[in-house]
C-alpha positions in Angstrom: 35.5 44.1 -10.0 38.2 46.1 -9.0 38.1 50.1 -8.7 41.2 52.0 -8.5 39.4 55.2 -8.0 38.8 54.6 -4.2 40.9 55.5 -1.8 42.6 58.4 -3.5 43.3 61.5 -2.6 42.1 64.7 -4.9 44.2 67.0 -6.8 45.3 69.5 -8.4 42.5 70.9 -10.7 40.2 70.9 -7.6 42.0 72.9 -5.7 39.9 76.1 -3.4 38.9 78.7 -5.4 40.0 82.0 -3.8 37.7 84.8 -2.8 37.3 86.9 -5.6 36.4 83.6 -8.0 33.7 82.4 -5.7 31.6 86.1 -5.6 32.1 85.9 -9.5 30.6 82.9 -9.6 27.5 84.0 -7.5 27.6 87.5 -9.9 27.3 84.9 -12.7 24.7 82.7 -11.0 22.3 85.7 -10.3 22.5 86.5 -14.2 22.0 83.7 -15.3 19.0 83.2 -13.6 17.5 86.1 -15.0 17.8 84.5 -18.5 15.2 82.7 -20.9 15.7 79.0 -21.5 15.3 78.7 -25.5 12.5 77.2 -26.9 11.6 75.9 -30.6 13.4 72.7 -32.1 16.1 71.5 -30.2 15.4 73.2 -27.2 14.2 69.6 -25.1 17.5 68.5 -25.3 19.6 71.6 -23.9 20.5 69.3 -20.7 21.6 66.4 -22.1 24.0 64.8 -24.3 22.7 62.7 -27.6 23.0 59.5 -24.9 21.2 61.0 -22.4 23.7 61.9 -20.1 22.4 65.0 -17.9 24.4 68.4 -18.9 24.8 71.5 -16.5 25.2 75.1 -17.7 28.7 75.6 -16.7 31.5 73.6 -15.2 33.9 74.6 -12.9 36.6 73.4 -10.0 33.8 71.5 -7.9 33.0 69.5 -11.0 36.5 68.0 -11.0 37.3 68.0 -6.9 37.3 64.2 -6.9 40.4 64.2 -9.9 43.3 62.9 -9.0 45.7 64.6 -12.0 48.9 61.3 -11.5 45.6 58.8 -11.0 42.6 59.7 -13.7 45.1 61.7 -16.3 49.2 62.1 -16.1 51.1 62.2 -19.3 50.3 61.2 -22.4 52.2 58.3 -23.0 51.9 57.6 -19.0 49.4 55.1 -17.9 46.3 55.1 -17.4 46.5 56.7 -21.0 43.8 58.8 -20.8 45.8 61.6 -22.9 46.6 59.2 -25.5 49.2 56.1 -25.7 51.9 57.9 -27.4 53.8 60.8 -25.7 53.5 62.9 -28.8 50.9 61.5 -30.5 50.2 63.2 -33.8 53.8 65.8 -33.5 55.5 62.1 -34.4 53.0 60.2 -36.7 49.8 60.7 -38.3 46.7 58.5 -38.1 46.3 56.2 -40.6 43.8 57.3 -43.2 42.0 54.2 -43.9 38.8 54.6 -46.3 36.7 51.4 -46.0 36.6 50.3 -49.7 35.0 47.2 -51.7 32.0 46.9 -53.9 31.4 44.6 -56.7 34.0 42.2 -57.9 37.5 41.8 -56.6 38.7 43.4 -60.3 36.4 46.2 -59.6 37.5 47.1 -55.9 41.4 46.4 -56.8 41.2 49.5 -59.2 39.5 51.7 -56.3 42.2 50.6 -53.9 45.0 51.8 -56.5 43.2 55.0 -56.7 43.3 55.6 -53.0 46.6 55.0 -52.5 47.4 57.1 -55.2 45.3 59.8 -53.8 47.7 59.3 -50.4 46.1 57.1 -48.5 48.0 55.1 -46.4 46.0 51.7 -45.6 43.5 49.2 -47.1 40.3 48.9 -45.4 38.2 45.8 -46.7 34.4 46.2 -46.7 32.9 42.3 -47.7 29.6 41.9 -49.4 26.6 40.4 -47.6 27.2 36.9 -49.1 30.9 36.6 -47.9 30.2 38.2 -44.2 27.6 35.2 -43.7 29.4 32.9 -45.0 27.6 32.3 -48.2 29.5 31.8 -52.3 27.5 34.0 -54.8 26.4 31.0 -56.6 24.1 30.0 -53.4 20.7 30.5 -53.7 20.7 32.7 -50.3 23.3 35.0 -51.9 20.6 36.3 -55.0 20.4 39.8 -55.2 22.6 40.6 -52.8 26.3 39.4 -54.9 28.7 43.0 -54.6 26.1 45.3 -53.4 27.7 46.2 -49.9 31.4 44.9 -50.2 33.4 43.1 -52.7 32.5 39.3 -53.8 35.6 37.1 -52.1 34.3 33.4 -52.5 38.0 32.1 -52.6 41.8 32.5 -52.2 41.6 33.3 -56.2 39.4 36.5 -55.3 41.8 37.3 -52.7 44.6 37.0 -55.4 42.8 39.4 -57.5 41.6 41.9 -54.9 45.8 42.6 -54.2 46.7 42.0 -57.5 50.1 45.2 -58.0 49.6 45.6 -54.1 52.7 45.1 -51.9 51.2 43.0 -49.1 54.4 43.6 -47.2 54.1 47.3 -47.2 50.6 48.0 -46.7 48.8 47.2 -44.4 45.2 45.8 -44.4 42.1 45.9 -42.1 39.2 43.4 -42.9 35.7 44.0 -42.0 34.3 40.5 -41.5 33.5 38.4 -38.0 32.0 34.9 -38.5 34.1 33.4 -41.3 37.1 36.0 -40.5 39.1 32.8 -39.7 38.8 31.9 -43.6 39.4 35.6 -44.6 42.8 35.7 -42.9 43.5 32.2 -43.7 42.8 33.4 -47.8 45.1 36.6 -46.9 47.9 34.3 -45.5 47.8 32.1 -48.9 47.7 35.1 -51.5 50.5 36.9 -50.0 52.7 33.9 -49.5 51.5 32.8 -53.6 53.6 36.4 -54.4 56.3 35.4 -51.9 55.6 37.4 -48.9 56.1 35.7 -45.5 53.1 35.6 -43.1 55.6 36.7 -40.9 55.7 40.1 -42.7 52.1 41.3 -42.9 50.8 43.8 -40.7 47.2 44.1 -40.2 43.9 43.9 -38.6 41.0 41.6 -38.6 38.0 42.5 -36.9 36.6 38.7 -35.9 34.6 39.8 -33.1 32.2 37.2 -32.9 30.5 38.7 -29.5 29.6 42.0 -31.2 27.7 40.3 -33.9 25.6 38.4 -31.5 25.2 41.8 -29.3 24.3 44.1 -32.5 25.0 43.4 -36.3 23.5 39.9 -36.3 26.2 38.3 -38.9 26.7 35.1 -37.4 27.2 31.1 -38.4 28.2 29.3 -35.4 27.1 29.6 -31.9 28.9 31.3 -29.5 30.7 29.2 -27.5 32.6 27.0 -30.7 32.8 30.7 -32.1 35.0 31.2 -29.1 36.9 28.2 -30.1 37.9 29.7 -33.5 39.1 33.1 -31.8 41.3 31.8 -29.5 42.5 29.5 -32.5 43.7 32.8 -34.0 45.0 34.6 -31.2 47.3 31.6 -30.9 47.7 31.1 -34.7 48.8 34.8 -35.0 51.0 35.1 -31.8 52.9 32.2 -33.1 53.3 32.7 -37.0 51.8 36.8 -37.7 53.8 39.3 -35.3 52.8 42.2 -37.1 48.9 41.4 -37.2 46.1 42.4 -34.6 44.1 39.1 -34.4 41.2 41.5 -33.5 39.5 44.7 -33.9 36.7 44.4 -30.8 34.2 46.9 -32.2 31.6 49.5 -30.5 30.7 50.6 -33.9 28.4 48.1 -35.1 26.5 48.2 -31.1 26.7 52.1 -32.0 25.2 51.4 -35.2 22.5 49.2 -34.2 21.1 52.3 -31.7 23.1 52.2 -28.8 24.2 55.5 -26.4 27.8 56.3 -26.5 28.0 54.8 -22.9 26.7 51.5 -23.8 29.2 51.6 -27.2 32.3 52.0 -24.6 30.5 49.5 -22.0 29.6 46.9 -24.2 32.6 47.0 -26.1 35.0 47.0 -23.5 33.1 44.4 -21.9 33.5 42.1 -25.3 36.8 42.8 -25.0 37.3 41.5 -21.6 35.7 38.3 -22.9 38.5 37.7 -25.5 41.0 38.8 -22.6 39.4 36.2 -20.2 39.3 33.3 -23.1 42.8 34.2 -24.0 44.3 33.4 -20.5 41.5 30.3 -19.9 43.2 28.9 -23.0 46.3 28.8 -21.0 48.0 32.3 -23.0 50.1 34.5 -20.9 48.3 37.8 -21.3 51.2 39.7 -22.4 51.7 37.1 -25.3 48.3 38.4 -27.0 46.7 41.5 -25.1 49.1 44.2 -27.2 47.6 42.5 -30.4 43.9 43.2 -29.6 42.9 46.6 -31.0 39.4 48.6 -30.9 37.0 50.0 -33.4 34.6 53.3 -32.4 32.2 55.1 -34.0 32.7 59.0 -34.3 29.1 60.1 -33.8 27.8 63.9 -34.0 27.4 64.9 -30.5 30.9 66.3 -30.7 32.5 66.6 -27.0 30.8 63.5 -25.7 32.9 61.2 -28.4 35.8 62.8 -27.2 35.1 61.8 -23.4 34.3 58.4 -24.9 37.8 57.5 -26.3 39.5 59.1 -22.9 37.1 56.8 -21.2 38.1 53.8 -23.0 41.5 54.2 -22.6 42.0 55.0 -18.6 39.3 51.8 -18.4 41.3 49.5 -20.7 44.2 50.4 -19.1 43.1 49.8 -15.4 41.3 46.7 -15.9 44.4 45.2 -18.0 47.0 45.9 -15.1 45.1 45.3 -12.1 42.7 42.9 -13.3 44.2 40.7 -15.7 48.0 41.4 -14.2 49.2 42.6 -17.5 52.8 43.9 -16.9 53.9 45.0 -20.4 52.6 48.5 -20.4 51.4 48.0 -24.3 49.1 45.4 -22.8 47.6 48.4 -20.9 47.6 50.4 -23.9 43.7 51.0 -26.3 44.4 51.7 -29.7 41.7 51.9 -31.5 40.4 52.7 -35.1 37.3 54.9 -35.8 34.8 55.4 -38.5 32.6 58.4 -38.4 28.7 57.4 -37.7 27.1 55.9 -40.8 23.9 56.4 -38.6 24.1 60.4 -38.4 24.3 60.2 -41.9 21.0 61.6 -44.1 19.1 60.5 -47.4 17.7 64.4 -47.1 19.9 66.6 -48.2 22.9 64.5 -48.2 25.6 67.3 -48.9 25.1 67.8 -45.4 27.0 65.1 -44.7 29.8 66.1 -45.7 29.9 68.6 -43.0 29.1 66.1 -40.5 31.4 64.1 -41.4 34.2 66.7 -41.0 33.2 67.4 -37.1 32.8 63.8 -36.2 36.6 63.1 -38.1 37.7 66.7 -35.7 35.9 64.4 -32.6 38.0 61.0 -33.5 41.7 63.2 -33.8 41.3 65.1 -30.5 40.0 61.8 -28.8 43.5 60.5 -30.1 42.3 57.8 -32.4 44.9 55.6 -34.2 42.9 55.0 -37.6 40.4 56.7 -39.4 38.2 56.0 -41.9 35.8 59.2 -43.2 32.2 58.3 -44.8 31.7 59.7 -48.1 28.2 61.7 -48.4 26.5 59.8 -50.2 26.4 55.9 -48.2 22.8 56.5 -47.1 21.4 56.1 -50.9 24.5 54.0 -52.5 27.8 53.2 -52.9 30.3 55.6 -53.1 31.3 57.2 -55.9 34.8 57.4 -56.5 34.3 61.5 -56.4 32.5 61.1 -53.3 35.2 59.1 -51.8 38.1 61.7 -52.5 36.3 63.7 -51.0 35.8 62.3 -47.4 39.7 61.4 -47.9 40.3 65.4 -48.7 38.3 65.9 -45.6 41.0 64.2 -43.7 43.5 65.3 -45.1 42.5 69.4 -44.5 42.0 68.5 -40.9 45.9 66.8 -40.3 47.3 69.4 -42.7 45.3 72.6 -42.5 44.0 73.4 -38.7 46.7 72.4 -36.8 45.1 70.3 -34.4 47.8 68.2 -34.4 50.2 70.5 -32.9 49.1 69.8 -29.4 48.1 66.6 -27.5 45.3 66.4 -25.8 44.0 70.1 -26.4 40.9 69.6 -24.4 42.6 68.0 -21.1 42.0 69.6 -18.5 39.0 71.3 -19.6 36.4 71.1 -16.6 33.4 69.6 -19.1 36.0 67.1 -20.5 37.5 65.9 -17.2 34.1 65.9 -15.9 32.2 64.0 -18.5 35.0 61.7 -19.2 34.7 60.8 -15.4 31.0 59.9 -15.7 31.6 57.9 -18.7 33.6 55.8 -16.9 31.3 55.8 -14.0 28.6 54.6 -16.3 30.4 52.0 -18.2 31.9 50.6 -14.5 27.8 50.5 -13.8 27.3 48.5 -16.5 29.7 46.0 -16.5 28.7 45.1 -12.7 24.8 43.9 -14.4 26.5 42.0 -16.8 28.8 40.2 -14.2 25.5 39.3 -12.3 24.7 37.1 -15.4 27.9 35.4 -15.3 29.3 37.0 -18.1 29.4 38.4 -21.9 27.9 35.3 -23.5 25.5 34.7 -20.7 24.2 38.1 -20.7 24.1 37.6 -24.6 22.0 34.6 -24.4 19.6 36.4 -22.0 19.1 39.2 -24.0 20.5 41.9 -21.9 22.5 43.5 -24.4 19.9 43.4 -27.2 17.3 44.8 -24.9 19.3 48.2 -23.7 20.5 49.0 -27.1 16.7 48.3 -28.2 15.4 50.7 -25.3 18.1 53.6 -26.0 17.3 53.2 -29.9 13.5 53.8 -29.3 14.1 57.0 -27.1 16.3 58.3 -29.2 13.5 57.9 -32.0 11.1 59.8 -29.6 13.4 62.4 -29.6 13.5 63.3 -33.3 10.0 62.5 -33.6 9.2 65.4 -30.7 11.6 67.6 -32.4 13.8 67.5 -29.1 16.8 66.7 -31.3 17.1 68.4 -34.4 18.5 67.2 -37.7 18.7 69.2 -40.0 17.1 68.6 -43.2 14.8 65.7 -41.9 12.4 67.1 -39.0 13.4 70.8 -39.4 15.3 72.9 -42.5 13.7 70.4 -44.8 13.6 71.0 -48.5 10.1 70.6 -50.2 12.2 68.7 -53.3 13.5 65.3 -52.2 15.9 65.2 -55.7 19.6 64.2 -54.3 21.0 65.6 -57.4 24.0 63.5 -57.5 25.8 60.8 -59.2 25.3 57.7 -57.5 27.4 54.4 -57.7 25.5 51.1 -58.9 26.2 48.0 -59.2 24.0 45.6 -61.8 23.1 42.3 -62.0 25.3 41.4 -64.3 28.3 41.0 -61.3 26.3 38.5 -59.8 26.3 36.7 -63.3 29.7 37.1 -63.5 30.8 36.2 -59.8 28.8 33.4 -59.7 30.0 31.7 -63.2 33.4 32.3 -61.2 32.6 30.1 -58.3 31.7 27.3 -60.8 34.7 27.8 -63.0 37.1 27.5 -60.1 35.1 24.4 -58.8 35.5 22.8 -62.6 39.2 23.6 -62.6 40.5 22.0 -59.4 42.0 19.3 -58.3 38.8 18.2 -56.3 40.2 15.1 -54.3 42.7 17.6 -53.0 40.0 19.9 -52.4 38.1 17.1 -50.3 40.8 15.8 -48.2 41.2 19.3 -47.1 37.9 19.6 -46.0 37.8 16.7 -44.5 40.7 17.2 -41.8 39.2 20.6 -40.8 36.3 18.8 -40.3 38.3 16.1 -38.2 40.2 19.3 -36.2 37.0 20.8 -35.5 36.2 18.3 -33.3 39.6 18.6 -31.5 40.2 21.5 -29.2 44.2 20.8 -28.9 44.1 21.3 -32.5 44.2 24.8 -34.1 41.6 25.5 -37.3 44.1 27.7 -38.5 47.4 25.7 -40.5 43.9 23.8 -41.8 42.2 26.6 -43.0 45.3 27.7 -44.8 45.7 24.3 -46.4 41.4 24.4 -47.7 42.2 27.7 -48.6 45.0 26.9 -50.7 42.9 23.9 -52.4 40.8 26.6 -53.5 38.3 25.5 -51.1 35.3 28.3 -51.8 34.4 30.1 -48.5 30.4 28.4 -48.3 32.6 24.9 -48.4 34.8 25.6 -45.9 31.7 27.0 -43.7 29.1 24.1 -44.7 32.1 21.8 -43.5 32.4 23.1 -40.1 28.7 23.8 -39.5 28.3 20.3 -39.8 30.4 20.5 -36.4 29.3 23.5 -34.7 25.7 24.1 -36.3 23.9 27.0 -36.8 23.2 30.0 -34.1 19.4 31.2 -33.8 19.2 34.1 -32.0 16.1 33.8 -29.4 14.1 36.4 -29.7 14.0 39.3 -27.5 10.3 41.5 -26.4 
């Protein structure tokens, strides 16, 4: 592993303090002394961040001696990025407001998208029910109950065909939330845009496909890893070639952030999956350049409200260091971290849930002066349902008053230079270097998977985070302290009935009825045939199930009869 910190010389913001700063520092240190550590609620966690990380009282020059102002910050713009990848970042261009959107049927989440983008919102974010993100139609008997609840129903291109139905596919651009069968997903986007005459060639995008994470954290497999691997690379290749405009995918910390992880194992393990992709991209005979500018990130904005910030600074010096002197990128946007961030679904309460709202607000604050690309904002009331379409104007009002209203655009990088910033953002790195050393001693990303490394440490940081609330060393409010004695939300809340899954699932067998099914067949069977291939990309076949209106269970069964099935072992 190769650190570009040694060797260096310091500068600039470490530079002597003069006489007069040094006996008001002692002044400082003597009254302080003298004072009474708080006590009550809260008051076990006054020295450390929500991940643990140990916090001082004050920080001052000998906190950021070691900084090296060309090495660890320059310009934003400049490598290694850690101001931001754009020289004037929000002065030129906005993040994109992208409110993660789908419930129901593809009819049902089509009018929602044409209300946000009336509402100015400037991006489609597709959220995939449980069914479609494992790979199941909603006529399958492991889809039952389960049909539109979390995400839209997409069971085949005509879903897709409905879900953009008015919906410039040319002009928008789309993010989809799905990993295992995001290979049939894209291949179903492909085929409805080009149906309304819109060249692949022409759509700009993001899919997430990252397989690794789902292993590590969310646990929405099909195959096992190393096919999965197969199937990415297929994409990277499929997309360098034919989809200029798309990022093949979105490697994402928020689901490991999700599942109970520290902020430092977020930025570790998700860098780390994205060195994987990296590392299978060139194996696979890719010239890094060709593909590294079309990987993207996804972060969580949790609530601790400074450490998210030294999280995305972090990520980007990393990113940037390991591509060029690594991986011997040499096109600086190879070097470059974009990255798109939700707020944390997991600070978010049941109790009280108007509180939310306000949470929301100061994690979306975090994401902007962190310099994020994307955003999406929770609406308040996710813990208990779907949102309501009032509940979703306002988490999009709430990004709008924060780009239009505070002016924390105006500057870039407000907090640089900040002696808690420069210094935490230093240890994050630190950490996250730590970290990726124990998973090189297993050999790697899916070795450490297989061993259970990754599962173990988020499982072990979940647990004493627990112990925290339960000691009342955190503090949320309106769970275990500020509680009401009434537990009545009080608010409208979204639902969707049974009668979806009826209706979804009469669908599927309509479209199966309808088809020409020896086209249908043949289809499947070369996928099948390429699966067992590696010179021949999935993709151009995929396209051509997809457009034989191939449902998405099909297409999986077909090539799980090639791969098989991942079983997690389990981990103690």
């Amino acid at each position: 592993m190769i650190d570009s910190r040694a060797n260096s010389k310091p500068s600039g913001l470490s530079a002597p303090p003069d006489h007069e700063f040094v006996h008001q520092k002692e002044q400082w240190e003597a009254a302080a002394s003298r004072g009474k550590s708080r006590t009550g609620p809260g008051s076990g966690a006054l020295d450390r961040t929500i991940s643990d990380l140990p916090l001082k009282t004050i920080y001052g020059p000998e906190d950021v001696r070691d900084l090296d102002l060309a090495r660890d910050l320059s310009y934003p713009g400049q490598y290694p990025y850690t101001r931001g990848i754009h020289p004037n970042m929000y002065r030129d261009r906005l993040w994109t407001m992208r409110q993660f959107a789908g419930f129901g049927n593809a009819q049902q989440t089509n009018e929602r998208y044409h209300f946000l983008l009336s509402q100015g919102q400037m991006g489609l974010s597709v959220a995939f029910d449980m069914p479609t993100l494992m790979g199941f139609d909603s006529d399958a008997q492991q889809a039952r109950g389960e049909v539109g609840k979390c995400g839209v129903a997409v069971d085949s291109l005509a879903d897709m065909e409905v879900l953009f139905d008015g919906i410039d596919m040319g002009e928008i651009t789309t993010s989809m939330t799905i990993n295992g069968p995001a290979c049939i997903a894209l291949a179903q986007y492909v085929a409805a845009a080009e149906k309304k005459g819109i060249p692949r060639k022409a759509l700009g995008g993001t899919i997430q496909a990252d397989i690794l994470k789902e292993y590590i954290a969310q646990k929405e497999w099909i195959f096992p890893p190393r096919p999965h691997m197969r199937i990415i690379v297929d994409m990277m290749k499929f997309c360098r070639d034919e989809m200029p405009k798309w990022n093949t995918i979105s490697i994402s910390g928020y689901h490991i952030r999700e599942a109970g992880s520290t902020a430092v194992q977020e930025l570790a393990f998700t860098l780390a999956d994205g060195f994987a992709y990296v590392e299978a991209g060139i194996k696979a005979g890719m010239d890094v350049d060709s593909f590294a500018s079309r990987l993207s990130f996804f972060f969580n904005a949790h609530i601790d409200f400074f450490e998210e910030i030294c999280k995305y600074r972090a990520a980007r010096r990393i990113y940037a260091r390991h591509m060029r002197e690594r991986y011997g990128a040499k096109d600086p946007r190879s070097w470059q971290l974009r990255f798109h961030t939700q707020t944390a679904g997991c600070s978010a309460t049941a109790q009280q849930p108007e509180n939310n709202i306000v949470r929301v607000a100061y994690e979306a604050l975090a994401a902007v002066l962190g310099g994020t690309q994307s955003l999406h904002t929770n609406s308040m009331d996710e813990v208990l349902a779907l949102p309501t379409e009032k509940s979703v104007e306002i988490a999009l009002r709430t990004q709008q008053v924060l780009a239009y209203e505070t002016n924390a655009t105006n500057v870039v990088d407000p907090l640089g230079g900040s002696y808690f910033i420069e210094s935490l953002t230093d240890q994050m790195e630190r950490e996250a270097e730590a970290y990726f050393r124990q998973i090189e001693e297993f050999g790697g990303v899916i070795e450490a998977i297989e061993a259970g490394f990754f599962q173990r440490e988020i499982a072990d940081a979940s647990y004493r985070y627990q112990r925290s609330l339960e000691t009342k060393d955190r503090v949320i409010v309106g769970v275990n302290c500020f509680e009401k004695p009434e537990d009545d939300h009080g608010i409208d809340l979204l639902k969707i009935g049974d009668e979806i899954e009826r209706g979804q699932a009469r669908s599927v067998e309509r479209l199966r009825a309808g088809r020409d099914a020896g086209k249908t067949q043949e289809a499947l069977r070369r996928l099948k045939r390429a699966c067992t291939d590696p010179a021949d990309n999935l993709m151009p076949h995929l396209i051509e199930c997809v457009n034989a209106y191939a449902t998405e269970g099909e297409i999986v069964e077909a090539m799980v009869e090639v791969y098989g099935r991942y079983t997690e072992s389990p981990a103690f």
